[in-house]
N, CA and C of each residue as an Amber inpcrd file, in Angstrom:
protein
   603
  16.8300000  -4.0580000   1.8410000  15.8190000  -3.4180000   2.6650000
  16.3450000  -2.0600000   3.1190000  15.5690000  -1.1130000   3.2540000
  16.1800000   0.7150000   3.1500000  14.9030000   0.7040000   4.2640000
  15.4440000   1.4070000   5.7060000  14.6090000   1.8610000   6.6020000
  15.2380000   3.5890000   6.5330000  13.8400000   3.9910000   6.5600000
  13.8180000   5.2770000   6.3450000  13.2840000   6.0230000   7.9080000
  12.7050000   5.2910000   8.8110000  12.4140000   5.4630000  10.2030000
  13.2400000   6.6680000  10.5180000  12.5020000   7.0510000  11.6030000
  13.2240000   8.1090000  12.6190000  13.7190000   7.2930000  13.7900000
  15.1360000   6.9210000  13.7830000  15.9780000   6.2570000  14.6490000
  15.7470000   6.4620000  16.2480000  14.9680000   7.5740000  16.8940000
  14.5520000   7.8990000  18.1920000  15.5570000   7.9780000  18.8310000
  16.8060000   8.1440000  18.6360000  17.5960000   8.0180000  19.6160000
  18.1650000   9.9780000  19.8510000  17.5240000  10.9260000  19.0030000
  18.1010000  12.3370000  18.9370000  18.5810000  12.8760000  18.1690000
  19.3420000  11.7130000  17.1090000  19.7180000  12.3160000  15.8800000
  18.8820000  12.6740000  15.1670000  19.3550000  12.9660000  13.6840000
  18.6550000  13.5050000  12.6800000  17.2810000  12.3420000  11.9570000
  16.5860000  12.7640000  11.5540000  15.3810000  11.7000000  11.3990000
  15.5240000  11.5940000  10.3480000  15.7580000  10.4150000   9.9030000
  15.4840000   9.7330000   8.3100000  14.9520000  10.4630000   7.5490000
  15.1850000  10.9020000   6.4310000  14.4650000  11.6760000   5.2720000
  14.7140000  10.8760000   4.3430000  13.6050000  10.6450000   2.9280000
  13.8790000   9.8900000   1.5610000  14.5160000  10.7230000   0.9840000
  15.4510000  10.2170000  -0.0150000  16.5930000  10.9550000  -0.4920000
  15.9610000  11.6660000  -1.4530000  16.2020000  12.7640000  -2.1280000
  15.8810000  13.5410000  -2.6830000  13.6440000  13.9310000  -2.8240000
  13.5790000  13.1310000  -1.6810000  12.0850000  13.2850000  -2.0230000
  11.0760000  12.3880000  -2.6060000  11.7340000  11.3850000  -3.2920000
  11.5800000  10.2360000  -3.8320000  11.8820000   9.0990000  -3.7140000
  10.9720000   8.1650000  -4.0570000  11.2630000   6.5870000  -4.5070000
  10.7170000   6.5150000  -6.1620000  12.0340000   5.7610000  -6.4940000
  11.8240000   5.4380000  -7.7850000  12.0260000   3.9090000  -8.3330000
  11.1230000   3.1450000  -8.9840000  11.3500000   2.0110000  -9.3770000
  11.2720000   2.0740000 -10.7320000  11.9820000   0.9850000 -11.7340000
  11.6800000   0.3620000 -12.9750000  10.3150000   0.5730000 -13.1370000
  10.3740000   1.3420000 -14.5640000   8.9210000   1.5510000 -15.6260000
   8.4480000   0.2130000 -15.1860000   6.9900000  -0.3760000 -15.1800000
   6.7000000  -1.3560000 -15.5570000   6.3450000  -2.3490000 -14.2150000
   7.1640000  -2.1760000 -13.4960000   7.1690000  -2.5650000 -11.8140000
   5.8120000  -2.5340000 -10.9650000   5.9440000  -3.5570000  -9.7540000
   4.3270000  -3.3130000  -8.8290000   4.6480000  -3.1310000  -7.6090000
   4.2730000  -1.8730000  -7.0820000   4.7820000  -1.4490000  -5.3020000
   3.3890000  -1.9330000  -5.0790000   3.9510000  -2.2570000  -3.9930000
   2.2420000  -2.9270000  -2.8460000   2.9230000  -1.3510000  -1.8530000
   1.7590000  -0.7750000  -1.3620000   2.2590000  -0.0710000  -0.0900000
   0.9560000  -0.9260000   0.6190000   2.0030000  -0.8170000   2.1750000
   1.3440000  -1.8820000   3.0070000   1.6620000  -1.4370000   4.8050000
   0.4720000  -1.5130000   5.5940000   0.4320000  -0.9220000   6.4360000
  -0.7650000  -0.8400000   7.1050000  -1.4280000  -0.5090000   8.2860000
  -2.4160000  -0.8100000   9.4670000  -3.5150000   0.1150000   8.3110000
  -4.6050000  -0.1500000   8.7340000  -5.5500000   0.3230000   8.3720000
  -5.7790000   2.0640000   9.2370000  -5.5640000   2.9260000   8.6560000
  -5.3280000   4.5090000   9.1650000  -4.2770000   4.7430000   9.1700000
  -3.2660000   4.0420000   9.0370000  -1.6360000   4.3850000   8.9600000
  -1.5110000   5.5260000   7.6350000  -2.2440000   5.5720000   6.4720000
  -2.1310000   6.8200000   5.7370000  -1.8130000   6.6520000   4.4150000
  -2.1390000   4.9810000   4.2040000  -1.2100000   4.3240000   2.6930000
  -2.2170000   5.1780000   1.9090000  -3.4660000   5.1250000   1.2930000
  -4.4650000   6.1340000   0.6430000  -3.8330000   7.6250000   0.3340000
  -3.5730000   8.0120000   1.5770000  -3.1170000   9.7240000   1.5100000
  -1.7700000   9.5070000   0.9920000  -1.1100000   8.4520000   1.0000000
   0.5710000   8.4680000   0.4110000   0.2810000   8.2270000  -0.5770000
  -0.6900000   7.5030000  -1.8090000  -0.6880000   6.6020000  -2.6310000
  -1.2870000   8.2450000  -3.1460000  -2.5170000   8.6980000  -3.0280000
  -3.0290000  10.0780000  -4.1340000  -2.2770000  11.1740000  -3.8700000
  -1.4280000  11.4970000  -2.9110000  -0.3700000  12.5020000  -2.9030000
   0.8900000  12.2840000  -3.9470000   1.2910000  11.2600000  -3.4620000
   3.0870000  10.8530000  -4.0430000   2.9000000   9.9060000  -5.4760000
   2.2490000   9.2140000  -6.0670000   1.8700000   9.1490000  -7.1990000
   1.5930000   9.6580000  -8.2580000   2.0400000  10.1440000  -9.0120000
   1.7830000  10.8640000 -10.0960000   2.2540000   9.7730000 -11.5080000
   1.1350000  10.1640000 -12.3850000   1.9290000   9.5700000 -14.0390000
   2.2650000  10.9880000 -14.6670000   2.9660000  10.0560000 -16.1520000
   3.1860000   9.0810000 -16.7070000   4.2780000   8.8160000 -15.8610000
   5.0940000   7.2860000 -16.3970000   5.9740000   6.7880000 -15.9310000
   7.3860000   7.4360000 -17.4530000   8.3040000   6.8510000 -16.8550000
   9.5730000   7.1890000 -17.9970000   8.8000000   6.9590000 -19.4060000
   8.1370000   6.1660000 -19.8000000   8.0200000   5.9290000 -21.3050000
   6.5160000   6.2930000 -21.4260000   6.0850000   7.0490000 -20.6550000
   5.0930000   8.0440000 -21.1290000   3.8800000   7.3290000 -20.8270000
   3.6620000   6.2290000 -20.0090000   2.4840000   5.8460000 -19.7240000
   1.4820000   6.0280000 -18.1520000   0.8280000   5.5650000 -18.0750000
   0.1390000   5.9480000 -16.5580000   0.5480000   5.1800000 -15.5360000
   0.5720000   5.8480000 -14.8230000   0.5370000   4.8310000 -13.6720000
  -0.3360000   4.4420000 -12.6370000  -0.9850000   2.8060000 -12.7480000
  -2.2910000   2.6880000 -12.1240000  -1.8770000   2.6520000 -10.6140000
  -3.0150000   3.7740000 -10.3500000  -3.3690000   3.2070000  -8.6490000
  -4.7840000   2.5040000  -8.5320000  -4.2430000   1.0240000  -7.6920000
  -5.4220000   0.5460000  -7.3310000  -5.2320000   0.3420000  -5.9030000
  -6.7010000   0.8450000  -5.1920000  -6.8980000   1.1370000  -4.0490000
  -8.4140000   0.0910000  -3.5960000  -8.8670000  -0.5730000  -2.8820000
 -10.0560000  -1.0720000  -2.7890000 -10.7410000  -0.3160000  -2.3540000
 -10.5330000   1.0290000  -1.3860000 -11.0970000   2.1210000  -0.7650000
 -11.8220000   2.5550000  -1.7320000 -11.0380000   2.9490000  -2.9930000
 -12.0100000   3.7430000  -4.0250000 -12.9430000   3.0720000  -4.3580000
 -12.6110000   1.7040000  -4.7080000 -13.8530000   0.5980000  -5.6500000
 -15.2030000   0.6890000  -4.4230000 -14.6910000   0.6230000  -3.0910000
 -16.0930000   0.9300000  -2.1050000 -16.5400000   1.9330000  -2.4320000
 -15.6840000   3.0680000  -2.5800000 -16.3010000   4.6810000  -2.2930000
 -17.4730000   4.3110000  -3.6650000 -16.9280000   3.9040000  -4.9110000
 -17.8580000   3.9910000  -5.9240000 -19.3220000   3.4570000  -5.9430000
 -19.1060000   1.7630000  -5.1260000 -20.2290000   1.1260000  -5.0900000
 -20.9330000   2.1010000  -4.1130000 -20.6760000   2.6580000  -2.9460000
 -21.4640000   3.4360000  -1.6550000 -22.1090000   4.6390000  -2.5130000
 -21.3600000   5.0260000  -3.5180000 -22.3540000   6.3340000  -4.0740000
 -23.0740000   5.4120000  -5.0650000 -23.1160000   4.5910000  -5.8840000
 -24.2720000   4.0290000  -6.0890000 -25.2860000   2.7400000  -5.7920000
 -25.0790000   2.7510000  -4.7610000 -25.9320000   2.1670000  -4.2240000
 -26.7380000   2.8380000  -2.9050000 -27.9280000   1.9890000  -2.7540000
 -29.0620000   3.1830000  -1.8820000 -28.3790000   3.1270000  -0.1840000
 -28.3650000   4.0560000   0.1010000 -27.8600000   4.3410000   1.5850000
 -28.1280000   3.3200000   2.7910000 -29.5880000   3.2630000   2.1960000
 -30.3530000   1.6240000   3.5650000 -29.8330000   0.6950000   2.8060000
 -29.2520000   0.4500000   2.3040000 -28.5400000  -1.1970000   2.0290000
 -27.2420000  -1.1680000   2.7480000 -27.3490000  -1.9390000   3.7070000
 -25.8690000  -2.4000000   4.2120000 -24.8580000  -2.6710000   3.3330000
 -23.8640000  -2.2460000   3.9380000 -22.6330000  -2.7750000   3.2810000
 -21.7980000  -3.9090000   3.2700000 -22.0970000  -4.4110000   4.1250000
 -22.4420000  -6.5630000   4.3180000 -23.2120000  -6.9630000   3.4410000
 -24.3680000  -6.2530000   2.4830000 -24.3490000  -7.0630000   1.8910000
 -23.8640000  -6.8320000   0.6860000 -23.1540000  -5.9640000  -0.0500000
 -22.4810000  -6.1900000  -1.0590000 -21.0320000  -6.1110000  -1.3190000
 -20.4360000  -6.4500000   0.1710000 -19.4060000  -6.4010000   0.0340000
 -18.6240000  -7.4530000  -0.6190000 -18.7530000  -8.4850000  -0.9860000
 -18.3160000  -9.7030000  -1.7700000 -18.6910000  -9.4490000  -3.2300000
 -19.4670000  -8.1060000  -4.1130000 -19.3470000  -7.9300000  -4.6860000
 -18.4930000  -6.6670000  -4.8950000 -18.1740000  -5.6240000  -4.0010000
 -16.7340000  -4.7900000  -3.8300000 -15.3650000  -5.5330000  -4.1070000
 -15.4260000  -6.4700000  -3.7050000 -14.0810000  -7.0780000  -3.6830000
 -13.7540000  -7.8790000  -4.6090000 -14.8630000  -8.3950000  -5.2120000
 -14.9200000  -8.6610000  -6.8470000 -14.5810000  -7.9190000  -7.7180000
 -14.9210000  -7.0330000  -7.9390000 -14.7910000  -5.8480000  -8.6030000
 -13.0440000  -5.1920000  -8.2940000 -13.0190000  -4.7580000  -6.7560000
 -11.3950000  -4.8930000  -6.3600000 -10.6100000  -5.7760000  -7.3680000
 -10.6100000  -6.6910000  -7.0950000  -9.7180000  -8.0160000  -7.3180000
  -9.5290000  -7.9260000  -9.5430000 -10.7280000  -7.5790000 -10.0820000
 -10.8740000  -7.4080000 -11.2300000 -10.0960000  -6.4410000 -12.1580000
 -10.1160000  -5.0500000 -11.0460000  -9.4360000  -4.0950000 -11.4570000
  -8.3980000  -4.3250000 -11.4750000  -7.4700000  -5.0780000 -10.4360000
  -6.2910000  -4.8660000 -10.1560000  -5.5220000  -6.2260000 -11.1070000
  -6.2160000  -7.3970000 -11.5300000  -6.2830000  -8.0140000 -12.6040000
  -5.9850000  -7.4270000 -14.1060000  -6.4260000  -6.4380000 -14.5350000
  -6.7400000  -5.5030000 -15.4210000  -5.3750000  -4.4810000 -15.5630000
  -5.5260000  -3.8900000 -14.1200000  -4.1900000  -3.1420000 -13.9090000
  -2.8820000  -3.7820000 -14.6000000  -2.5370000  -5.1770000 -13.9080000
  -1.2140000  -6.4180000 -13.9190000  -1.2280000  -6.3780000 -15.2520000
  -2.8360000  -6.7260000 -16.2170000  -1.9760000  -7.1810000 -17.8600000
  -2.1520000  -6.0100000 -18.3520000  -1.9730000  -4.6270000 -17.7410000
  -1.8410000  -3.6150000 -18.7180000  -0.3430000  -3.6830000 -19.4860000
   0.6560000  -3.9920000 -18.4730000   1.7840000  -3.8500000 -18.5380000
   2.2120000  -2.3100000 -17.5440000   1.5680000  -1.2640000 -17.8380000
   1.5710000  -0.2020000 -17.1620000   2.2600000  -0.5590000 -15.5730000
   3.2710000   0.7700000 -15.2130000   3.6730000   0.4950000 -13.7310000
   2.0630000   0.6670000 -12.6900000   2.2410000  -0.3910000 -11.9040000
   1.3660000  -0.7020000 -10.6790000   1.7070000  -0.0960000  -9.2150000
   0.6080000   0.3170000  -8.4100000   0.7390000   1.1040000  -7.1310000
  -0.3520000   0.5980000  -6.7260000  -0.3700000  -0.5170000  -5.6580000
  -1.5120000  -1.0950000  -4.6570000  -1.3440000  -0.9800000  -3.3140000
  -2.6290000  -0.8040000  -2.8860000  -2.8820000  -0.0040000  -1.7040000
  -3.0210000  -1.8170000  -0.8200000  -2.3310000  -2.1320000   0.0170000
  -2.5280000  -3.6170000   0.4360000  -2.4870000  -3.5780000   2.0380000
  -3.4600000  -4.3790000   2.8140000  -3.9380000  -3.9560000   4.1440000
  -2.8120000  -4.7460000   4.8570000  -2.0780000  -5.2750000   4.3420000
  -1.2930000  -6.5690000   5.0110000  -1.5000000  -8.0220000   5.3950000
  -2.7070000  -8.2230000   5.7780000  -3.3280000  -9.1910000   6.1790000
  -3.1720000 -10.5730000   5.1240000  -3.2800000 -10.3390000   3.6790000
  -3.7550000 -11.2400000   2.5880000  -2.3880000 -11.4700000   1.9400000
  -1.5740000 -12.5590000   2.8990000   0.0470000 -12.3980000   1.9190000
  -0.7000000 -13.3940000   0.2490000  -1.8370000 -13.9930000   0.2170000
  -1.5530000 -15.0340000  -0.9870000  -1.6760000 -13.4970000  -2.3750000
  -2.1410000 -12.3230000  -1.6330000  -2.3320000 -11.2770000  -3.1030000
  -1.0680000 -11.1700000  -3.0280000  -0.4470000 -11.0920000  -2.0750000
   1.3280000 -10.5510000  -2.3260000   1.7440000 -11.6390000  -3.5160000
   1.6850000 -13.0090000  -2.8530000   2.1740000 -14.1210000  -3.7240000
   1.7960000 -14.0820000  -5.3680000   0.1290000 -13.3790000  -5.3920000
   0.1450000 -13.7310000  -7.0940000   0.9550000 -12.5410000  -7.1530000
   0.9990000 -11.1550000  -6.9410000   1.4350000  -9.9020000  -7.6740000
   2.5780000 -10.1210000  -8.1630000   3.5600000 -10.9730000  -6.8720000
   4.9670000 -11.5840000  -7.0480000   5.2900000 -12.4980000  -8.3820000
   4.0110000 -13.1790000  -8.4810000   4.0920000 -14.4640000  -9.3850000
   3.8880000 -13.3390000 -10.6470000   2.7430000 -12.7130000 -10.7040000
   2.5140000 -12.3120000 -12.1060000   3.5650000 -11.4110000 -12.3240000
   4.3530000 -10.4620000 -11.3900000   5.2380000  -9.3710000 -12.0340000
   6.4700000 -10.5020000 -12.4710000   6.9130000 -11.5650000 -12.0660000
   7.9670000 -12.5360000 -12.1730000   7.5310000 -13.1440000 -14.0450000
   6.1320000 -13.3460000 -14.2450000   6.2010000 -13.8580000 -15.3530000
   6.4120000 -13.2170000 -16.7640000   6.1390000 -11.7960000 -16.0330000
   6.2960000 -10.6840000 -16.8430000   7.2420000  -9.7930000 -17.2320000
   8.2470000 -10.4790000 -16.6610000   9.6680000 -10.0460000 -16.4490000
  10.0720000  -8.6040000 -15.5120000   8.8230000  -8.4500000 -14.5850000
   9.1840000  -7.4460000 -13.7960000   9.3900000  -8.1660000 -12.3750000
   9.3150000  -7.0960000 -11.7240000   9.6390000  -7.0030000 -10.0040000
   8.3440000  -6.4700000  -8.7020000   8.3440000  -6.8850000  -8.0390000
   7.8940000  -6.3280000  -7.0040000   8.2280000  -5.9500000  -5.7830000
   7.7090000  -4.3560000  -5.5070000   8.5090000  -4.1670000  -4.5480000
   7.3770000  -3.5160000  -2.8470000   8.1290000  -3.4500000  -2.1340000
   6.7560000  -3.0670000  -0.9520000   7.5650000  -1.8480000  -0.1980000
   6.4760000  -1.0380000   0.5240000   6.7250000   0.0760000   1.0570000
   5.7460000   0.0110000   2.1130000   6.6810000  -0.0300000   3.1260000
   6.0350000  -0.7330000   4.4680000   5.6760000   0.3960000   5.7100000
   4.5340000   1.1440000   5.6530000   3.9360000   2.0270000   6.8530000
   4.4550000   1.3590000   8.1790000   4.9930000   1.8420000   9.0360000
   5.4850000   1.3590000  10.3220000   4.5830000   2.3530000  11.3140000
   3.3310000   2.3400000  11.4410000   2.9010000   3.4110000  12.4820000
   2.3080000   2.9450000  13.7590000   2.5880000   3.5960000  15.2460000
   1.5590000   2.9750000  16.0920000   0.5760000   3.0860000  15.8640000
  -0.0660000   1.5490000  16.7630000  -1.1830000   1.6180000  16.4740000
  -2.9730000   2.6300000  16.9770000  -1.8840000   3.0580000  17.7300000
  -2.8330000   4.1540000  18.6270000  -3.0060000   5.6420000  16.8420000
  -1.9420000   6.3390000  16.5880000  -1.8990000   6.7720000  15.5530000
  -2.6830000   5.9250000  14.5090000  -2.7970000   4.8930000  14.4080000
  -3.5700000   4.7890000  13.3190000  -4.9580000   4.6460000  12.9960000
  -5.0670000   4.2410000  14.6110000  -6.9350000   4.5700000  15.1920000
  -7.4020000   5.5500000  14.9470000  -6.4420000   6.7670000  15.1990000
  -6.9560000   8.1600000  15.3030000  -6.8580000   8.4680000  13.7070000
  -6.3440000   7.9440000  12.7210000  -6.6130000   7.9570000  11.6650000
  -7.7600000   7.8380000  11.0200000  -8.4270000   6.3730000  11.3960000
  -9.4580000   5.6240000  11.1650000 -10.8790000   6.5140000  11.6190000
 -10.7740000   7.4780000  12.9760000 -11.3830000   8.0180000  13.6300000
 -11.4430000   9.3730000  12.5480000 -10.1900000   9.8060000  12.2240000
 -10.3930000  11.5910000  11.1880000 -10.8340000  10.7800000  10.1400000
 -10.9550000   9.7520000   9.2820000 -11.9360000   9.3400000   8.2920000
 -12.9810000   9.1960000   8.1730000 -13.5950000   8.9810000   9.2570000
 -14.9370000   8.4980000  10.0100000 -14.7820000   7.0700000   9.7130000
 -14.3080000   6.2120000   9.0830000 -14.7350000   4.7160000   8.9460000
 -12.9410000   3.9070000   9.3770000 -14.1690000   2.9970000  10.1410000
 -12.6580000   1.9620000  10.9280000 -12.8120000   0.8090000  11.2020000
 -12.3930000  -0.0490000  11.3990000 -12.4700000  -1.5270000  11.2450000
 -13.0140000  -1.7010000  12.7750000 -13.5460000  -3.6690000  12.9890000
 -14.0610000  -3.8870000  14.4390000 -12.5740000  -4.0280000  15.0760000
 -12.4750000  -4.2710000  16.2220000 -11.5430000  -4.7800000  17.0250000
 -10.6570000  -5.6000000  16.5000000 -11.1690000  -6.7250000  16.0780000
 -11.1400000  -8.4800000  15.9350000  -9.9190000  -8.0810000  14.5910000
 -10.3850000  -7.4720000  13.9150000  -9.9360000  -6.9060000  12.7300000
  -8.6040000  -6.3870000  12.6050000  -8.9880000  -5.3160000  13.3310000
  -7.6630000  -4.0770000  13.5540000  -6.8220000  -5.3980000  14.5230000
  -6.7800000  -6.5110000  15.2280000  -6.3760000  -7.3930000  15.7210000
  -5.1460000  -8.0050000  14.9300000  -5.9690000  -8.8510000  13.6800000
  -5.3370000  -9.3330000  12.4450000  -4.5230000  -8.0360000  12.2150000
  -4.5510000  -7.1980000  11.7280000  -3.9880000  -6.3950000  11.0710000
  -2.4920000  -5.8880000  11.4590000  -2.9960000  -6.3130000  12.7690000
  -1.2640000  -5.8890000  13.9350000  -0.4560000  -6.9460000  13.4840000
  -1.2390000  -8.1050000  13.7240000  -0.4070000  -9.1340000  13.7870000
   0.6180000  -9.3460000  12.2770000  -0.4800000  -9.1430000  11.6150000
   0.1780000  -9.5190000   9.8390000   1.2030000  -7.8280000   9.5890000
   0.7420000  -6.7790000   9.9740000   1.9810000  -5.5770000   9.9980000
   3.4140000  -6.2970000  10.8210000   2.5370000  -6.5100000  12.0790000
   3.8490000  -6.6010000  13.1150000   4.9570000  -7.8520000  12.4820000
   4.4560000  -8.5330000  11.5180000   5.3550000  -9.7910000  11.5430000
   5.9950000  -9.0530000   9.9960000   5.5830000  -8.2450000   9.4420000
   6.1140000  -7.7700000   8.2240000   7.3490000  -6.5550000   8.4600000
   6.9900000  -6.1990000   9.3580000   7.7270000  -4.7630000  10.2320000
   9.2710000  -5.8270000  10.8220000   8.7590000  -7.0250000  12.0590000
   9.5020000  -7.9310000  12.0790000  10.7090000  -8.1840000  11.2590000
   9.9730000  -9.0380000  10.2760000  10.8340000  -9.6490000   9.2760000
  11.9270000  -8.3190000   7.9610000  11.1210000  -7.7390000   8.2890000
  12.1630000  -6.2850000   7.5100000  12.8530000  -5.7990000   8.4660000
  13.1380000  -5.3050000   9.5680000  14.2250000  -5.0310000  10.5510000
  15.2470000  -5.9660000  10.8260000  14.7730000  -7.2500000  10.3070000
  15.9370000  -8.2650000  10.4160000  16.5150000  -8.3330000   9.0710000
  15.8190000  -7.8360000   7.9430000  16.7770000  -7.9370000   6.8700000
  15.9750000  -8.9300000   5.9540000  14.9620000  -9.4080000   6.1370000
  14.3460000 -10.4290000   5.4130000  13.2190000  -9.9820000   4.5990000
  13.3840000  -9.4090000   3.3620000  12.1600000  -9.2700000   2.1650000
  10.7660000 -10.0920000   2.0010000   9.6230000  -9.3660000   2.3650000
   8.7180000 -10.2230000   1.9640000   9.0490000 -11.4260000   0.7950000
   7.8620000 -12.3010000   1.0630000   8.3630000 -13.5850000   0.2130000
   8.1240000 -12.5580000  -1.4780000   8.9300000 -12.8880000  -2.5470000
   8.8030000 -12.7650000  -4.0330000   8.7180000 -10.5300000  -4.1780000
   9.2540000 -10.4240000  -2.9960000  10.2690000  -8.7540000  -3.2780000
  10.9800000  -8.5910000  -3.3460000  11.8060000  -7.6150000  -4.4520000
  12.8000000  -7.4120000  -4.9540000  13.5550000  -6.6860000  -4.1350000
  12.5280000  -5.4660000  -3.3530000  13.1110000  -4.5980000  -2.6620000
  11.9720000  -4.5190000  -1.2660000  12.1250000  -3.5980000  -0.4300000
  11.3580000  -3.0680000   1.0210000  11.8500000  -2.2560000   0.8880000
  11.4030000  -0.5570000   1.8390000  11.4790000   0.5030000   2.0570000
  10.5600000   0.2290000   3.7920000  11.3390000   0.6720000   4.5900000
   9.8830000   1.2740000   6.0470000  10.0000000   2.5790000   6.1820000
   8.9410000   2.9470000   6.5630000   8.4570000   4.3680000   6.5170000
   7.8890000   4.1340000   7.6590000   8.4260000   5.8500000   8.6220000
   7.1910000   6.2230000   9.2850000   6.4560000   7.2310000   8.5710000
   5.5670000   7.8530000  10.0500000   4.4770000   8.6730000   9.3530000
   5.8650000  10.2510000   9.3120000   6.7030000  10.5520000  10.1060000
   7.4510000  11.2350000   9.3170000   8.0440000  10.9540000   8.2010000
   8.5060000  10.4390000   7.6200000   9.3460000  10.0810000   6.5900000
   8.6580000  10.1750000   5.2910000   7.5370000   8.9980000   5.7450000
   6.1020000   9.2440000   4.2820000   5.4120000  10.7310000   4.1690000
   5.2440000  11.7460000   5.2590000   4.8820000  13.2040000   4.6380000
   6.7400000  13.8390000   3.8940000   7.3920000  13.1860000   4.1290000
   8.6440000  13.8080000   3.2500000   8.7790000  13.5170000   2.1070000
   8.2400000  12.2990000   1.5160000   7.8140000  11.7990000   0.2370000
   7.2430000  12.7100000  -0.3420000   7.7610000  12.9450000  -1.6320000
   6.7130000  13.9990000  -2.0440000   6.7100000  12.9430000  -3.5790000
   7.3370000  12.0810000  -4.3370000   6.7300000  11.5000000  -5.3810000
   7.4300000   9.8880000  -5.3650000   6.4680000   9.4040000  -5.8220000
   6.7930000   8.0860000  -6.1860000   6.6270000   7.7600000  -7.8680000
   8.1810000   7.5660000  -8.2490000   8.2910000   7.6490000  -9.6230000
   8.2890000   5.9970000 -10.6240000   8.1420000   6.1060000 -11.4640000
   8.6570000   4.8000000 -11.8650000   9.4660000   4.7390000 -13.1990000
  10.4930000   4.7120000 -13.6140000  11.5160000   5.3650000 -14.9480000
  12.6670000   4.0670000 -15.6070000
C-alpha cells in the first residue's frame, strides 16, 4: 500500500513519483472514491492509450453510459425510470472491456465491493492483477464537487458512500489491501492534480 497524502504535519506534501502510476499491460485499476471527489476528471485527464504493446486502454466510467442514455432519451422522462437499464448497459460494457484482454481503468463509487470481487476474480483467471487507487477527499470538498457538476446524490446516499470510502481509507492506512488487490495507492485531491499519467507497460 503507497500513500501519497499530504502528511499535514508542514512538511513537504506527497508528490507521485515522476508523475505517474504505472501498472502491468493487461491489468484492472478500479479508481475509487466519494462521489465529487474527482475520480472522472482523474480517469479523462491521466489516462491515455496505447498501453506498452500498443493497445488501448479502456476507460469505463458509468457517468458516461448515463451521459449517453440522457442525450438520447427525451428530457421529460425521468431518470428513475431508466436507470436499471443504464446500469445494464454499465455492467455490459465493462464485461466487454474484462474479455478484451486490453488494460482496464474503472471509475468505482465504492459502495459495491461484490464488482470489486468479480474484477478480482476475472483479472485472477486471466492471469492478471488488480489494483485500486483510492481518492481520500473530505467530504465537504466533495459536495462542492457534486455542486460544480450540477448533479449529486440524495443524502441517504452520499451516507453509504462515506461509510464504504471511510472503511476502505480505514483498512489502507492500516496496511490492509482491499479483498483480491495486488496493490493500493491513496491520493488526495493534491497529489491526484500531480498525476499527470496513468500508464500501463
Amino acid at each position: 500500500m503507497t500513500d501519497l497524502r499530504d502528511a499535514g504535519d508542514g512538511s513537504a506534501p506527497a508528490t507521485v513519483p515522476a508523475g505517474e502510476l504505472r501498472y502491468p499491460a493487461g491489468d484492472v485499476l478500479v479508481v475509487s472514491g466519494l462521489p465529487g471527489s474527482g475520480k472522472s476528471t482523474l480517469i479523462k485527464r491521466a489516462v491515455a492509450g496505447p498501453d506498452q504493446r500498443g493497445r488501448r486502454v479502456r476507460r469505463v466510467d458509468s457517468q458516461d453510459v448515463r451521459d449517453r442514455w440522457q442525450r438520447a432519451v427525451p428530457a421529460a422522462v425521468p431518470y428513475a425510470l431508466y436507470r436499471p437499464l443504464v446500469r445494464i448497459a454499465h455492467y455490459a460494457g465493462l464485461h466487454s472491456a474484462l474479455r478484451s484482454g486490453d488494460s482496464v481503468v474503472v471509475h468505482d463509487c465504492g459502495t459495491l465491493a461484490w464488482v470489486r470481487r468479480w474484477l478480482a476474480y476475472d483479472a485472477r483467471r486471466r492471469g492478471r492483477s488488480l489494483h485500486m487507487a483510492l481518492l481520500d477527499v473530505p467530504p465537504e470538498i466533495a459536495l462542492e464537487g457534486q455542486t460544480a457538476r450540477g448533479r449529486g446524490v440524495s443524502q441517504y446516499a452520499f451516507a453509504r458512500h462515506r461509510r464504504a470510502v471511510g472503511s476502505l481509507v480505514a483498512d489502507a492506512e492500516g496496511g490492509r489491501l482491499p479483498d483480491g488487490c495486488a496493490s493500493a495507492v491513496l491520493l488526495d485531491r493534491r497529489s491526484a492534480r500531480a498525476l499527470r499519467r496513468i500508464g500501463f507497460e
